[in-house]
C-alpha positions in Angstrom: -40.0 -6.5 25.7 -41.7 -4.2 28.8 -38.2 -4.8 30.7 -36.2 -4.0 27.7 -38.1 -0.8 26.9 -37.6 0.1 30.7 -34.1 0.0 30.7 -33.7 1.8 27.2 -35.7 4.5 29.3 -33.4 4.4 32.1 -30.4 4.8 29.5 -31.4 7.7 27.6 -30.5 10.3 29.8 -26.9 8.8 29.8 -26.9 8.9 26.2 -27.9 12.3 26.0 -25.4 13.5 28.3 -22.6 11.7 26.4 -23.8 13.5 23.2 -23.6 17.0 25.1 -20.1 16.3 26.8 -17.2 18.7 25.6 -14.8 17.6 23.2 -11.9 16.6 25.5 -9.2 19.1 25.6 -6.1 16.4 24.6 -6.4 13.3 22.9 -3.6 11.0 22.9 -3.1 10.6 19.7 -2.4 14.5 18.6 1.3 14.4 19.4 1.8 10.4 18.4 4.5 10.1 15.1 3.1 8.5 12.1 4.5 4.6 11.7 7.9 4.5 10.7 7.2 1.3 8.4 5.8 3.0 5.7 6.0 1.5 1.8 9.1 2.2 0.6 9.0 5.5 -2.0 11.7 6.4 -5.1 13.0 9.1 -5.0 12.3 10.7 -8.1 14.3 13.0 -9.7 13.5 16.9 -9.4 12.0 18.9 -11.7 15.3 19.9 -14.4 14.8 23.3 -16.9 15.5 22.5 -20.4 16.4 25.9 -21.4 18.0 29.1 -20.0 15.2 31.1 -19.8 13.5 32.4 -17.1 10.8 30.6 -15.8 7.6 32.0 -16.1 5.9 33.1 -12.3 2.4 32.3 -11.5 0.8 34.5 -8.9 -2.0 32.8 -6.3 -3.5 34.6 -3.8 -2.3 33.3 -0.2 -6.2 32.3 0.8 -6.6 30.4 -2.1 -3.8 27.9 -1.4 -4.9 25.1 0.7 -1.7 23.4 2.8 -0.2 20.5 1.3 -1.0 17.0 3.0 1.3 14.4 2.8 3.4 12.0 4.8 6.8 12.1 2.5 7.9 15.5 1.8 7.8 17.2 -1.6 11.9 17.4 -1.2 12.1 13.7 -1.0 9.6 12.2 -3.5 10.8 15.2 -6.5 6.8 15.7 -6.9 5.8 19.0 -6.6 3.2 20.1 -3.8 1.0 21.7 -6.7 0.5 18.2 -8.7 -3.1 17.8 -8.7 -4.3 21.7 -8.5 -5.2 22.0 -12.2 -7.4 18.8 -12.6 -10.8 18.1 -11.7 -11.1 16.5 -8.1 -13.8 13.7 -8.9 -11.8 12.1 -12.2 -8.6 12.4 -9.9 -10.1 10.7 -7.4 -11.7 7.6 -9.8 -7.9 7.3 -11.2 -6.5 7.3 -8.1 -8.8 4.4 -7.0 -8.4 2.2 -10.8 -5.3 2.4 -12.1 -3.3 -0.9 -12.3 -0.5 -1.7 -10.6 -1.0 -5.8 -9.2 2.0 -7.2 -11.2 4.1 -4.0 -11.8 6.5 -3.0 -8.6 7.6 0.2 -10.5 4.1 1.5 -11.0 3.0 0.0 -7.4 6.0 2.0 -5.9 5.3 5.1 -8.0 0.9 4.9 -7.1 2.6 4.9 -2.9 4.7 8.0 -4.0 1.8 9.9 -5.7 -0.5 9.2 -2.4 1.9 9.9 0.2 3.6 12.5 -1.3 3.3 16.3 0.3 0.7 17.9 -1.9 -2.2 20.7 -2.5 -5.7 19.1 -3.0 -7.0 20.0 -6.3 -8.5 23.9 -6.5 -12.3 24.3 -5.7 -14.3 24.1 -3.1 -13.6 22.4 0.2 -15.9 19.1 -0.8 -13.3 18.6 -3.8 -10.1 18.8 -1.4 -12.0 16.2 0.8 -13.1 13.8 -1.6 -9.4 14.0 -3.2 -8.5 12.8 0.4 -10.8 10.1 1.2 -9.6 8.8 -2.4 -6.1 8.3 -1.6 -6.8 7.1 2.0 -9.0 4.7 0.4 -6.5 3.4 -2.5 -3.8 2.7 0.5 -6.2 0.6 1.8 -7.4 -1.1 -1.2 -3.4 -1.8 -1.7 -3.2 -3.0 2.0 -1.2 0.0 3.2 -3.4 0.1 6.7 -0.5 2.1 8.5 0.0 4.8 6.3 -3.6 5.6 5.7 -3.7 5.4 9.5 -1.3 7.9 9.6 -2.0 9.9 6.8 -6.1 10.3 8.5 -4.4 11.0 11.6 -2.3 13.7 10.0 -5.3 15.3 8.0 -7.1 15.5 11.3 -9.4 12.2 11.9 -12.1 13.6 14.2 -13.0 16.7 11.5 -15.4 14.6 9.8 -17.2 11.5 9.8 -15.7 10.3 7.2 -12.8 10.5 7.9 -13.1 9.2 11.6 -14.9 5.7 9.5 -11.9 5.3 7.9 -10.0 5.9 10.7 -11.5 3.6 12.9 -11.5 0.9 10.2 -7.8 1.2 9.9 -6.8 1.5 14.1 -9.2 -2.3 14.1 -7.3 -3.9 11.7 -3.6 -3.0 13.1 -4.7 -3.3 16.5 -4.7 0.4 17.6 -8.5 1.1 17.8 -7.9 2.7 21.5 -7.0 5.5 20.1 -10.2 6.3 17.8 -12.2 4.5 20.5 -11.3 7.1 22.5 -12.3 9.7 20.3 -15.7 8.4 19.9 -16.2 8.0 23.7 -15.7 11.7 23.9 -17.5 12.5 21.1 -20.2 10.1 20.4 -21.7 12.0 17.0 -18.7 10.9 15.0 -20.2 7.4 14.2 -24.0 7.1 13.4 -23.4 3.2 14.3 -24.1 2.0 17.8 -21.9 -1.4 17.1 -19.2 1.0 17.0 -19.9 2.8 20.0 -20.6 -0.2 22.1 -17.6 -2.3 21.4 -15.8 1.4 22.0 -17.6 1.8 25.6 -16.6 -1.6 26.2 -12.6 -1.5 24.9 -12.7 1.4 27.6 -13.7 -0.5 30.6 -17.7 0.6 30.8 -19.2 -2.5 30.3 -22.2 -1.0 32.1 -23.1 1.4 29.7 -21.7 -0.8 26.7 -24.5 -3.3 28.1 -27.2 -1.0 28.2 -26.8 0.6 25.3 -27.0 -2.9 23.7 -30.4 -3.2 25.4 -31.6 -0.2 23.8 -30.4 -1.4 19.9 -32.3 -4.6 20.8 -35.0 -2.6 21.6 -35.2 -0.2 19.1 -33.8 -2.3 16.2 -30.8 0.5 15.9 -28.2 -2.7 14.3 -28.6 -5.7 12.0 -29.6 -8.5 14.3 -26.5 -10.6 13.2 -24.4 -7.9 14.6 -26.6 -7.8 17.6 -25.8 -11.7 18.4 -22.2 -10.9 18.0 -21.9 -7.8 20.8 -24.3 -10.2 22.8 -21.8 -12.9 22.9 -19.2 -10.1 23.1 -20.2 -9.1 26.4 -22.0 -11.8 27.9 -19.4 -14.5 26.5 -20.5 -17.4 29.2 -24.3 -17.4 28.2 -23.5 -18.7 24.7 -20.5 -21.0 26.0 -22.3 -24.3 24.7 -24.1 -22.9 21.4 -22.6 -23.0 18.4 -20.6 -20.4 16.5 -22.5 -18.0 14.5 -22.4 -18.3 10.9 -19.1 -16.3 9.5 -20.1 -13.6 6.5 -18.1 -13.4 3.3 -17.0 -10.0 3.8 -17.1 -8.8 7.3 -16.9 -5.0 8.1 -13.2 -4.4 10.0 -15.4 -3.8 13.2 -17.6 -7.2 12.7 -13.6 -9.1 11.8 -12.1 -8.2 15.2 -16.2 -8.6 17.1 -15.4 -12.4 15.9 -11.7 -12.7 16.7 -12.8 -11.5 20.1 -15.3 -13.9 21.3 -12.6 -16.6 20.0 -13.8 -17.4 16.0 -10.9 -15.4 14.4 -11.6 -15.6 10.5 -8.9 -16.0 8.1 -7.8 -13.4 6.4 -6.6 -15.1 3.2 -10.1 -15.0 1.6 -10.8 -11.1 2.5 -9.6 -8.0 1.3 -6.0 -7.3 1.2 -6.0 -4.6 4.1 -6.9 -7.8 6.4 -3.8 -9.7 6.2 -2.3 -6.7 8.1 -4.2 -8.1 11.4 -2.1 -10.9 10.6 1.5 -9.4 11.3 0.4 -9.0 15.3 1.8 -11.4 18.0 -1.8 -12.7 18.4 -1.4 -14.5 14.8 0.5 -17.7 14.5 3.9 -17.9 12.3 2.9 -19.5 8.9 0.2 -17.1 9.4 2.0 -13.8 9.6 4.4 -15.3 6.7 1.3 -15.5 4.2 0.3 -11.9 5.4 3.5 -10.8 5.1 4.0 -11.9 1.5 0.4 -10.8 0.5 1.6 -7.5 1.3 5.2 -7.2 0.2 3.3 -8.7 -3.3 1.7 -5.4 -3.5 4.5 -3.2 -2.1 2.6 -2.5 1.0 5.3 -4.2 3.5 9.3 -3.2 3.3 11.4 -6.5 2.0 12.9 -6.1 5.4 10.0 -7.0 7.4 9.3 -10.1 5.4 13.1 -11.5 5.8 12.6 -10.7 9.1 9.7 -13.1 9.4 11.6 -15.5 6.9 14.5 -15.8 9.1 12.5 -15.8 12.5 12.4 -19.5 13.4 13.5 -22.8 11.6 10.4 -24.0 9.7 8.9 -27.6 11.4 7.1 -28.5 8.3 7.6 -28.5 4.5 5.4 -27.8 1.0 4.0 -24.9 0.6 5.5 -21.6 1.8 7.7 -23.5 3.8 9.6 -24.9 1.0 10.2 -21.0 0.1 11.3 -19.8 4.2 13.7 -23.3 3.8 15.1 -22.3 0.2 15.4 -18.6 1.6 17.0 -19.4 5.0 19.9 -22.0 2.9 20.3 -19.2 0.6 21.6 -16.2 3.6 23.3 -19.2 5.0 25.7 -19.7 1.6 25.8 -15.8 1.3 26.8 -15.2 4.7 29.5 -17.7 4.9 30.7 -15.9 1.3 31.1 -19.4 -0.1 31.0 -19.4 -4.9 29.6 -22.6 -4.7 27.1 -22.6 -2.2 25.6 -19.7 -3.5 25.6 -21.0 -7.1 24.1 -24.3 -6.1 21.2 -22.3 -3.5 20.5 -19.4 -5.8 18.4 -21.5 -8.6 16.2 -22.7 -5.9 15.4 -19.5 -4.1 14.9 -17.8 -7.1 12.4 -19.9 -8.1 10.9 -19.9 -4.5 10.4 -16.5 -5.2 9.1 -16.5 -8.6 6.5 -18.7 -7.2 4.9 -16.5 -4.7 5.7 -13.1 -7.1 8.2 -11.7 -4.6 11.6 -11.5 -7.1 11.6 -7.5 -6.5 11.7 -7.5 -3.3 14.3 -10.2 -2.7 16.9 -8.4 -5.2 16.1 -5.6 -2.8 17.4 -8.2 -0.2 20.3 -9.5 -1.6 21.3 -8.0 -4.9 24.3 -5.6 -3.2 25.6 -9.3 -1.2 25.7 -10.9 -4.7 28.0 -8.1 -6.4 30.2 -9.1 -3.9 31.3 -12.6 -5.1 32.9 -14.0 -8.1 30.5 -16.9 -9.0 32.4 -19.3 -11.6 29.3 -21.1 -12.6 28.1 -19.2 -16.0 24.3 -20.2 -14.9 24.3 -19.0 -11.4 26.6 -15.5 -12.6 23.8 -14.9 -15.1 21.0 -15.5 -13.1 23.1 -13.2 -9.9 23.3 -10.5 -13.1 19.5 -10.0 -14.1 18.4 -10.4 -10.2 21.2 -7.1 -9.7 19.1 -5.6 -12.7 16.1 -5.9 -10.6 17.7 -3.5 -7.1 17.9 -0.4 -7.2 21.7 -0.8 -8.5 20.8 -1.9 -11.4 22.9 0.8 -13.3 25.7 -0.2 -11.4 25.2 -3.6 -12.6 25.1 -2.9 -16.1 28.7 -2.0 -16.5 29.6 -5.2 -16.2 27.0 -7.2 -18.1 27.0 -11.1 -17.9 26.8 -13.0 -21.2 26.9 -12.1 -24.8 23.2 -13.1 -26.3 21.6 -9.8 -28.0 19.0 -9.6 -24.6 21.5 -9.4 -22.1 22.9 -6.5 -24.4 19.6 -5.2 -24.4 19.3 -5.4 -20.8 22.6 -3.7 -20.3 21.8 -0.6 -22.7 18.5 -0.4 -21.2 19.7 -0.2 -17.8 22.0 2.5 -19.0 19.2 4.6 -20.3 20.1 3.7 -24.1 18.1 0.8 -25.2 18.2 2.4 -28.7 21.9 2.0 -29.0 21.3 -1.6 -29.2 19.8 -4.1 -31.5 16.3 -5.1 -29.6 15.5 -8.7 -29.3 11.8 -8.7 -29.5 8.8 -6.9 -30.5 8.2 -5.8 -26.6 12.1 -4.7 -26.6 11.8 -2.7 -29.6 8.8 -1.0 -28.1 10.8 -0.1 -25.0 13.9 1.2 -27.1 10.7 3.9 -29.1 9.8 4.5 -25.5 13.6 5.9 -24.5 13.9 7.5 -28.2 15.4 11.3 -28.3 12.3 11.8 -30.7 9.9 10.2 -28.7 6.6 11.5 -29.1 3.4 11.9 -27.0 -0.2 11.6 -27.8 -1.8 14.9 -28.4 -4.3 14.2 -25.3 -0.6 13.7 -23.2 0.6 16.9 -24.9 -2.1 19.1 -23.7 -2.4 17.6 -20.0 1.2 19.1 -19.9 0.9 21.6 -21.2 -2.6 22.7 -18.8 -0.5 21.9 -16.0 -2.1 18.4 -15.1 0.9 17.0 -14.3 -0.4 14.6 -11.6 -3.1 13.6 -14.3 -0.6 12.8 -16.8 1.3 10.8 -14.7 -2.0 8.7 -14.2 -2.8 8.2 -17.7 1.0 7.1 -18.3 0.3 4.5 -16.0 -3.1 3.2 -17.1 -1.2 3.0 -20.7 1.8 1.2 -19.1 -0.2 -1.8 -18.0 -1.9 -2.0 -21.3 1.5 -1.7 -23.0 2.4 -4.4 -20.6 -0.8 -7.1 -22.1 0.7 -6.5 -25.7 -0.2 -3.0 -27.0 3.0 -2.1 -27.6 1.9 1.8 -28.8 1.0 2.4 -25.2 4.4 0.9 -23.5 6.2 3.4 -25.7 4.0 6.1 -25.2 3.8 5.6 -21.7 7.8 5.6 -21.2 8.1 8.3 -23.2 5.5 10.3 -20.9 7.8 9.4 -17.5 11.3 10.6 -19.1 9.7 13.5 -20.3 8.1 14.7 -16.8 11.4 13.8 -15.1 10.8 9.8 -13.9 13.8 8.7 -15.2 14.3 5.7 -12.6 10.7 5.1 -13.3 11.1 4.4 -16.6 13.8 2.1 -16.5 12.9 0.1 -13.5 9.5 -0.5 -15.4 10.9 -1.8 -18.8 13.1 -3.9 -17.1 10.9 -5.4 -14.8 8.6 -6.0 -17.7 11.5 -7.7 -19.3 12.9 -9.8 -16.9 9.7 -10.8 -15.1 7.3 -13.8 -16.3 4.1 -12.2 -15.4 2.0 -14.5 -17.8 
């Protein structure tokens, strides 16, 4: 203990001087773009007049407005910047984090539109803006989205707060780009009250010296938990602890505690941790079968592009079988018979794949893949031209698709009207379809609550509430599903609207 207390002594003059250091002047990161492999967003339709009168004009001062944040622009998502000003930051912020969207595509692609779009924080004071923030940083990486709430901190300015570096940090360790924010708090040591973070950060920049001694003071002074004290011992004095055991793994590490154990050579799996982990899985460090399951964890929840899973699909030729290999082998068969444009292998692949696919909840994402390729041939087998229909009804040509319906059973009519926007016109087949075709009704109705959010201007709100009523609509209260699609024509989320109900139609999500 006496040395130990010595050398802390010898330190602190080094720590204080790092705490009085000027901010450094550049910092690599300021003029880095944000990812390019963001979740893919709809575009929604823009905002339409119903009448020929003039609008009316509201009139804000110009210091009142706050700039919008966002990494999709306003133009591109149809949202307007001013979606969230009239409601309360705090509820916002609790909706943001809670509504539903595990087994509903639409609604996941619409909750990535809403948090990425280009918008004004709500009006108030400058703790409501922030906490709006942190809210949707934190829902992207709830969903898994690691890259855009990288980006989206980086954007918002990820040194202005403590706060916001935490997340940051959290984010740059689990994609593998923590030199950045290790940088940052190098230079300025006061962003993170926790020394774990600013020892591995003195260490990841080559000053094992200080990274060392600083360790020696937090044993000294009991600064960190002692389990993460025998992880940054054996962090940077790996050869003492060569022939001990590994330390006991915790259920649910901190980002910063994950990566201490992947680097002293005890990587956990991610499969048992937060969904925001499987995205340390898609680096070169993991093996393949390993970035597959990461990769479908994520494109499961709309956080990864279709793309980058067939890319991994189609990477290698599987050496095993069961599992998820049976799925890259049914997948890989499947391009195979579309590529060399052959009816019959298609129709005698397609079944399999598709059931591949149901399997692991990825049916969306593979119409994304494949549904244009399918309109392409003429399959003569009725099964496989029926099942090649509804997977086209799934793509975002699913209008296209419509025109020329397969089969003559009362839910492919359905299917077909619905995709056309006029379920109504149709008899529907089921309870669920009949409240789908009240939902799309010319005298649909809201709920008087719906009414007045409009009507106040909480159109961000709305759009919230529509989608907390969507997925009980989608358990069997079939007052809500109507009310819900009734609530996304109105406000303009036509696409919306009919992606969901068919989704919820064509997809077993029991």
């Amino acid at each position: 203990m006496p040395t130990r207390l010595a050398v802390f002594l010898l330190v602190l003059p080094g720590l204080a001087l790092a705490q009085s250091q000027p901010p450094l002047s550049v910092i690599d990161w300021l003029n880095a773009p944000p990812p390019a492999n963001l979740p893919g967003t709809v575009l929604l339709e823009p905002p339409v007049t119903r009448t020929g009168q003039q609008p009316q004009i509201e009139v804000t001062p110009l210091e009142a407005l706050s700039p919008p944040l966002g990494l999709v622009s306003s133009g591109v998502t149809g949202l307007p910047v001013d979606l969230w000003q009239r409601s309360d930051a705090e509820q916002l912020a609790e909706s943001l984090m809670n509504v539903p969207v595990r087994d509903h595509p639409a609604m996941q692609t619409l909750l990535y539109t809403l948090l990425l779009s280009e918008t004004r924080p709500p009006q108030g004071a400058a703790e409501a803006s922030e906490r709006m923030l942190l809210a949707r940083i934190d829902r992207l990486m709830q969903l898994g989205a690691v890259d855009p709430a990288q980006a989206l901190v980086q954007l918002a300015g990820p040194t202005d707060t403590s706060e916001r570096f935490a997340r940051w940090f959290n984010a740059t360790l689990l994609t593998g780009d923590e030199d950045r924010s290790c940088a940052a708090l190098v230079a300025k040591p006061y962003l993170s009250p926790d020394y774990a973070a600013r020892i591995f950060c003195t260490a990841r920049r080559g000053d094992w010296t200080s990274a060392a001694l600083t360790l020696e003071a937090a044993h000294v002074l009991d600064l960190i938990p002692q389990d993460t004290l025998n992880l940054l011992d054996r962090f940077l004095s790996p050869e003492i602890f060569e022939d001990l055991p590994p330390p006991v793994r915790p259920t649910r590490p901190d980002p910063l505690t994950f990566r201490l154990f992947e680097a002293i050579g005890e990587p956990m799996a991610t499969a048992p941790l937060p969904r925001a982990y499987a995205n340390a899985d898609l680096r070169d460090l993991a093996g393949w079968k390993a970035q597959l399951e990461a990769a479908e964890r994520l494109t499961r929840i709309g956080a990864l592009t279709p793309n980058q899973l067939l890319g991994l699909y189609t990477q290698r030729e599987p050496a095993a079988s069961g599992g998820i290999w049976d799925r890259v082998t049914a997948l890989q068969r499947f391009e195979t018979a579309l590529q060399a444009g052959s009816p019959e292998a298609v129709a005698k692949t397609l079944p399999i794949v598709w059931q591949a696919m149901q399997q692991a909840r990825l049916e969306v994402p593979f119409a994304h893949l494949f549904a244009d390729a399918l309109a392409q041939l003429t399959l003569t087998d009725p099964k496989a031209a029926a099942l090649a229909w509804r997977i086209r009804l799934l793509s975002p040509a699913y209008e296209l698709a419509a025109r020329e319906p397969v089969g003559t059973d009362s839910e492919a009519g359905f299917l077909a009207a619905l995709a056309q926007g006029t379920p109504g016109n149709v008899l529907p087949p089921s309870p669920r379809a009949a409240a789908i075709a009240e939902g799309f009704s010319r005298v649909a109705r809201l709920a008087p609550e719906l009414e007045l959010l409009l009507d106040d201007g909480h159109l961000g709100e709305a759009i919230l509430e529509a989608m907390d009523r969507f997925a009980r609509g989608a358990q069997g209260n079939h007052g809500d599903l109507a009310m819900a699609l009734a609530l996304f024509r109105r406000v303009g989320l036509e696409d919306t609207a009919r992606r969901a109900a068919l989704q919820l139609m064509l997809l077993d999500r029991s």
